[in-house]
C-alpha positions in Angstrom: 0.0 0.0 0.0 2.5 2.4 0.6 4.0 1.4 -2.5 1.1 2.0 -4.3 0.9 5.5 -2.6 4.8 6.5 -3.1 4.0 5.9 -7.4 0.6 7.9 -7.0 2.5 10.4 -5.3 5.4 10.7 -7.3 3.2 11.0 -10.7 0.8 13.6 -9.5 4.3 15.3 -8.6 5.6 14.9 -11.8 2.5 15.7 -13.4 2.2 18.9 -12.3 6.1 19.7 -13.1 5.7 18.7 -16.7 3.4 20.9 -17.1 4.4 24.1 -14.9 7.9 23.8 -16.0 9.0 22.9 -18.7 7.7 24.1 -22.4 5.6 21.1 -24.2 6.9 21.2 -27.5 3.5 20.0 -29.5 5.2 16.8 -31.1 6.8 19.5 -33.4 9.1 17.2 -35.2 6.8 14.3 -35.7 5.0 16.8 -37.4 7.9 17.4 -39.8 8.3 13.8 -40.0 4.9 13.3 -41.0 4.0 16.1 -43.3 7.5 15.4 -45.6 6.5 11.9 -45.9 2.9 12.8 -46.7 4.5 15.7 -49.2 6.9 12.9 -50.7 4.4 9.8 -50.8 0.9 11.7 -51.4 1.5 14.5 -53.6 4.6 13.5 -55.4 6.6 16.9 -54.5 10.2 16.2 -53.8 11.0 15.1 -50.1 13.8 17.8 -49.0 11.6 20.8 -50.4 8.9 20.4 -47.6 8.6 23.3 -45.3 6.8 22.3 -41.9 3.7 25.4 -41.4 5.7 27.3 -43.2 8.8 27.6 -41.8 12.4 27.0 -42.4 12.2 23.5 -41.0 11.9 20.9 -43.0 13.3 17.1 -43.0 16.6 16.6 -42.5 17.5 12.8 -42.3 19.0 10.5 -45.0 16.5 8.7 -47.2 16.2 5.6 -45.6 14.7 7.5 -42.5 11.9 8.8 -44.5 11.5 5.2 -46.1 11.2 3.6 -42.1 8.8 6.9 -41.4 6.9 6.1 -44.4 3.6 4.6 -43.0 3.0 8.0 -41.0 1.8 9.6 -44.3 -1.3 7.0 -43.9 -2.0 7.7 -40.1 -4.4 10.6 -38.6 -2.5 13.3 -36.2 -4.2 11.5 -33.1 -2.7 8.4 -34.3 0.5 9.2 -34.8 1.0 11.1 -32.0 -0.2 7.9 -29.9 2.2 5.6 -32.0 5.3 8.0 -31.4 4.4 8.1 -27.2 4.2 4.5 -27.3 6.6 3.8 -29.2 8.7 5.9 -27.1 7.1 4.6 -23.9 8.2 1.0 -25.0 11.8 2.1 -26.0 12.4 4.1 -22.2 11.1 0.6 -20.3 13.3 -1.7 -22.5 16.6 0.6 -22.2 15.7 0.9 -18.0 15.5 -3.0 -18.5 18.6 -3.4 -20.0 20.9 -1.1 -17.6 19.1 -1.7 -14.3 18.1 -5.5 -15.1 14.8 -6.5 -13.5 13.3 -4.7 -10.6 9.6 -4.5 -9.1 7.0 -2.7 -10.7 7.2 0.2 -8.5 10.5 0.5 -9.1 10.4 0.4 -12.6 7.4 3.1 -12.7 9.3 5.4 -10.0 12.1 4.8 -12.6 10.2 6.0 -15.6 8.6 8.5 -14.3 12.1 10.0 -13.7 12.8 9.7 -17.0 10.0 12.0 -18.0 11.2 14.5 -15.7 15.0 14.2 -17.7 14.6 16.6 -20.2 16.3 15.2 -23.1 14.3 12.3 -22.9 10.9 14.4 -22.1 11.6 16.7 -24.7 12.1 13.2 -27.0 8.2 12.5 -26.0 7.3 16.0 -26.4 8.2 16.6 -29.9 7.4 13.3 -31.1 11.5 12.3 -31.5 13.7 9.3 -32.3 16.5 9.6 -30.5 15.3 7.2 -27.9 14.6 4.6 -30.4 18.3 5.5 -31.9 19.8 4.7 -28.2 17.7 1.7 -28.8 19.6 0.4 -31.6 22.9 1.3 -30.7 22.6 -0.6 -27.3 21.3 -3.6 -28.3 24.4 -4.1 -30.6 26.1 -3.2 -26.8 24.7 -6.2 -25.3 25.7 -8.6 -27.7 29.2 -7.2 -27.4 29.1 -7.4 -23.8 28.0 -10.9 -24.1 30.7 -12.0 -26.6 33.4 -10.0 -24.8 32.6 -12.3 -21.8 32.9 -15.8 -24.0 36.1 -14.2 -24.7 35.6 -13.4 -28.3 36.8 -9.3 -28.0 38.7 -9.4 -31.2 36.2 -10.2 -33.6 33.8 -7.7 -31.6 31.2 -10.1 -30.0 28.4 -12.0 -32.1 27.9 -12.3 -35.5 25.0 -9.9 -35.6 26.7 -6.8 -33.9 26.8 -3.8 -35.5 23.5 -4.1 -37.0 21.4 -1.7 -34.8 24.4 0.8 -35.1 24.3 0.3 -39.1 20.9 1.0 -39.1 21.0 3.8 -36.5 23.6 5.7 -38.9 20.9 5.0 -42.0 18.3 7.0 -39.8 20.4 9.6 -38.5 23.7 10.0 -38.8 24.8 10.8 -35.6 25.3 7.5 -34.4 28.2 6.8 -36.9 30.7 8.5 -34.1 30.1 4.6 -32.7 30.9 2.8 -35.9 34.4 5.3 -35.3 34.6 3.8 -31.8 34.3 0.3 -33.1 37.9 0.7 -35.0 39.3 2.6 -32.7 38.6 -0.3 -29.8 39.6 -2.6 -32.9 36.1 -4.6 -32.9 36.7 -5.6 -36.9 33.7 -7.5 -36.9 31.0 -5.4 -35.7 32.8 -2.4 -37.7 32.0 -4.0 -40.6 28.8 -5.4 -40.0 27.7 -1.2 -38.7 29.6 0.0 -42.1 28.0 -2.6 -44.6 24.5 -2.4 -42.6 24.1 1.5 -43.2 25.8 1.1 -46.7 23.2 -1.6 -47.6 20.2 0.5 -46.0 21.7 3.7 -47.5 21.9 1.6 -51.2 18.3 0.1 -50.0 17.0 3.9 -49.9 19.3 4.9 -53.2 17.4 2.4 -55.4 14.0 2.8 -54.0 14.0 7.1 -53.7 17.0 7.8 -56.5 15.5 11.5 -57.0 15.3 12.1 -52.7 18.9 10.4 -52.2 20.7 12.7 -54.9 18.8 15.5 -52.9 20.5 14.6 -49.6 23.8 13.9 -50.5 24.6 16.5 -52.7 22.8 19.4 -51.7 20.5 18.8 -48.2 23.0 17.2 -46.0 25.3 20.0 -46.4 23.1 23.1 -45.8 23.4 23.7 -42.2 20.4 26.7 -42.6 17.5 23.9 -42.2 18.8 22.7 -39.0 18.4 26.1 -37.4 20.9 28.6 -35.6 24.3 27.3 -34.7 23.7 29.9 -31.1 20.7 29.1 -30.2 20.6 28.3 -26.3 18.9 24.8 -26.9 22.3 23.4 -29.2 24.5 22.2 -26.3 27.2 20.7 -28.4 31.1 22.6 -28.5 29.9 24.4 -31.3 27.1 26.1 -29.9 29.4 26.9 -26.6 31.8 28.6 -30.2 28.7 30.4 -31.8 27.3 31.7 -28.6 31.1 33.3 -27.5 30.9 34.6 -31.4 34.6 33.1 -31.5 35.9 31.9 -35.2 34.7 28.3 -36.5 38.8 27.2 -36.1 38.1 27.1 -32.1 35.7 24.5 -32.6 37.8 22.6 -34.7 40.8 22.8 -31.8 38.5 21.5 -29.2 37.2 18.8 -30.9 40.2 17.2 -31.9 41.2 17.4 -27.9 37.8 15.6 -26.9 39.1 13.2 -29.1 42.3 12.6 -28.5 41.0 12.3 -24.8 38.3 9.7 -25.8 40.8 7.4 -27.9 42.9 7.1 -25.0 40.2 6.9 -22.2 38.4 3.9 -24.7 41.2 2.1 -25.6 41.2 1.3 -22.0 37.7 0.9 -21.1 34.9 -2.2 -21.6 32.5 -2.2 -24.3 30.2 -0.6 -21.7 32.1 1.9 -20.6 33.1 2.9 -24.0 30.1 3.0 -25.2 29.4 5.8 -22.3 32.5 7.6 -23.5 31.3 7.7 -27.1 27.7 8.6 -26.5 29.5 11.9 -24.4 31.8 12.7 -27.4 28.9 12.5 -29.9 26.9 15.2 -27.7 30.1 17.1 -27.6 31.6 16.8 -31.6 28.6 17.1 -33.2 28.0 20.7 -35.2 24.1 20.5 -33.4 23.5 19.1 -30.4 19.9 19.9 -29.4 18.9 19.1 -25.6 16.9 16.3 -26.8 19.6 14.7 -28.1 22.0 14.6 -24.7 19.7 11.5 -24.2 22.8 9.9 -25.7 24.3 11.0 -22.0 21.9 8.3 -20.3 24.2 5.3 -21.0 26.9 7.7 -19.0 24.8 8.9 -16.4 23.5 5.0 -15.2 27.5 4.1 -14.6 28.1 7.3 -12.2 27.9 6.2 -8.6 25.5 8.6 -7.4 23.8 10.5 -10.7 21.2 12.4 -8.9 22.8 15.8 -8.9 23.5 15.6 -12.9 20.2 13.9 -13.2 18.4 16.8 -11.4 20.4 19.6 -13.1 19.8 18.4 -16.5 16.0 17.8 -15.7 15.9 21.6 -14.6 15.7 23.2 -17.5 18.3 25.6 -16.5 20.0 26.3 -20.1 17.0 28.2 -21.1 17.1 31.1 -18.1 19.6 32.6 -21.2 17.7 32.1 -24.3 16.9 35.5 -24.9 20.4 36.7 -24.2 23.2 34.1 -23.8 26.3 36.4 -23.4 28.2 37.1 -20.5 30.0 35.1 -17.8 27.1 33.9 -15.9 25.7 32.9 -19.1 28.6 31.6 -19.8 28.6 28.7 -17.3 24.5 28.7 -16.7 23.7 28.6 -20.6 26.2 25.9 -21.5 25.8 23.4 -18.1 24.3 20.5 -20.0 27.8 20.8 -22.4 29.7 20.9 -19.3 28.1 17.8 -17.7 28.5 16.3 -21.1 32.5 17.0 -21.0 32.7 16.1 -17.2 31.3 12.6 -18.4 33.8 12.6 -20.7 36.8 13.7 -18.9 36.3 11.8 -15.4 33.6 8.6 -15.7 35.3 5.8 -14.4 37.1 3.7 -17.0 36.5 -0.3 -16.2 38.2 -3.0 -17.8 37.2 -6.1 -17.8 33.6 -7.1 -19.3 33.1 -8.8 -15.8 32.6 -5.0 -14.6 29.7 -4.6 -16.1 26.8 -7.3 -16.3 25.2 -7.1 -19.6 21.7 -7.1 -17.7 21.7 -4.2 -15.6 25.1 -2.6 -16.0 26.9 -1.0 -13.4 30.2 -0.1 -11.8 31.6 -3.0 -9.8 31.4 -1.3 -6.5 27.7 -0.6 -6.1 24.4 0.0 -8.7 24.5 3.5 -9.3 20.3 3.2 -9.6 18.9 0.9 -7.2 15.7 0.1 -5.5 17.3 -0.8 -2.2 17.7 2.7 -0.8 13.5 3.4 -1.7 12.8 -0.1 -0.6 13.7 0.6 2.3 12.4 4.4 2.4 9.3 2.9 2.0 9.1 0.2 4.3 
């Protein structure tokens, strides 16, 4: 019973933060997701010309994205909004699953509920995202490294079908291909070219079946940074932002990025496949041009091996970055506007680096001394 009460509680809390705090983004990119596919599919315009309500934003993945997005162009708005929550709902339970292994239902909802609280992952649900689903992909190929690391199979990379979520993760979005990078680097042959011919065959897949929307990508679309939106806007908590918001020359960014990655080769090349997975998901929040809050869900892998996350968890749930929106200049704003890039880097720079495979359980992964999430601590709480 007090259980019970303790979930009810903590919902109606959570409820009411979600929506007193934070800004509900209206499932803006599913929208954009929808309405090219629908412009593609049902009126026959070209894919990469689609304006969502009339603004500069249009769709910005490869192909094959808008080939897996493709049945949305049949589907109602009420319907699709109720696919992408579930969808996203089933993704969040399965990845809490998979790092925390199997815990009571209270604990799993207490769990998820902090999740929606996380902003990267509740502005994922908010505007109808896929970045969840991407983590998804890219950590089931971690398990069945994990799992082949510990049968002692590390040169060859794990099982025969790693690499395959990461492929297709780079096919959708290419983001993800920073891990493809990590899988040479760690010298996983295997599963780097099972990642590299998956999204080559997807990419081909997309090339044969949308020749006219491929050509329009690669030569023109993926290249004009404009449809993405502005390179200083508080909400891109990558390097570059921190570069365009200080108004310093593009060669800065260029200087810090090769020094987050000459610190992640060395910190990987000495680190598990779960640990290094961590590492990589920090450096692909940190490298990348954009890095919109919604995507430092690539962070969570990170935050579940820190021994005690809370403070992180509760800074980058706060919403914080956006006190400076209007103006992000200055030395406050300095620090204030850019926090979620300086968790991202202190991830980076100081998670610790584990070994051995035996570190980290493949169900419910950890550091070795203690769970960093737990249900013993509440358990007890609670009686």
């Amino acid at each position: 019973m007090k259980k019970l009460a303790l979930v009810t509680g903590a919902a109606i809390a959570v409820g009411v933060f979600l929506v007193t705090v934070p800004t509900f983004r209206h499932f803006f990119d599913l929208g954009v997701y929808r309405g090219a596919v629908r412009f593609w599919l049902l009126d026959g315009e070209p894919l990469y010309e689609y304006r969502y309500q009339d603004s500069e934003y249009g769709f910005t993945y490869p192909p094959f994205a808008a080939l897996v997005m493709s049945p949305l162009a049949l589907t109602s708005w009420p319907v699709a909004i109720v696919t992408s929550v579930v969808v996203n709902t089933a993704a969040t339970l399965t990845l809490l699953r998979w790092w925390l292994g199997r815990r009571a239902w209270w604990i799993t909802s207490l769990l998820l509920l902090a999740m929606l609280m996380f902003e990267p992952a509740r502005d994922t649900f908010s505007f109808g995202q896929v970045n969840l689903v991407l983590l998804l992909l890219v950590c089931a190929d971690l398990r069945t490294l994990a799992r082949g690391e510990a049968g002692v199979r590390a040169l060859t990379g794990g099982g025969r079908w790693a690499g395959v979520g990461i492929g297709l993760a780079v096919a959708i979005k290419l983001t993800p291909a920073v891990f493809v990078l990590y899988l040479l680097v760690t010298r996983r042959w295997r599963a780097a070219a099972v990642a590299s011919g998956t999204a080559a065959g997807a990419t081909l897949l997309a090339a044969v079946l949308a020749p006219d929307a491929s050509v329009a990508f690669w030569t023109d679309a993926v290249w004009d940074t404009s449809r993405v939106g502005r390179l200083a806007y508080v909400s891109n908590q990558s390097l570059r932002g921190v570069i365009a918001r200080l108004e310093l020359p593009a060669a800065w960014w260029a200087v810090l990025v090769l020094a987050v990655l000459t610190c992640w080769f060395v910190r990987v090349r000495r680190a598990d496949a779960v640990t290094g997975f961590a590492l990589t998901g920090a450096l692909a929040c940190l490298v990348s041009p954009v890095t919109w809050v919604h995507h430092l869900v690539w962070l969570l892998p990170a935050l579940f091996l820190v021994r005690r996350p809370w403070p992180l968890w509760i800074l980058l749930s706060s919403s914080v970055v956006w006190l400076w929106w209007a103006d992000p200049s200055g030395p406050v704003a300095f620090a204030g506007a850019n926090a979620y890039v300086w968790i991202a880097l202190g991830l980076l720079l100081f998670l610790p680096v584990r070994r051995s495979p035996d570190d980290h359980p493949v169900d419910g992964w950890r550091s070795s001394a203690r769970p960093s999430v737990t249900g013993h601590d509440i358990d007890s709480a609670v009686g």
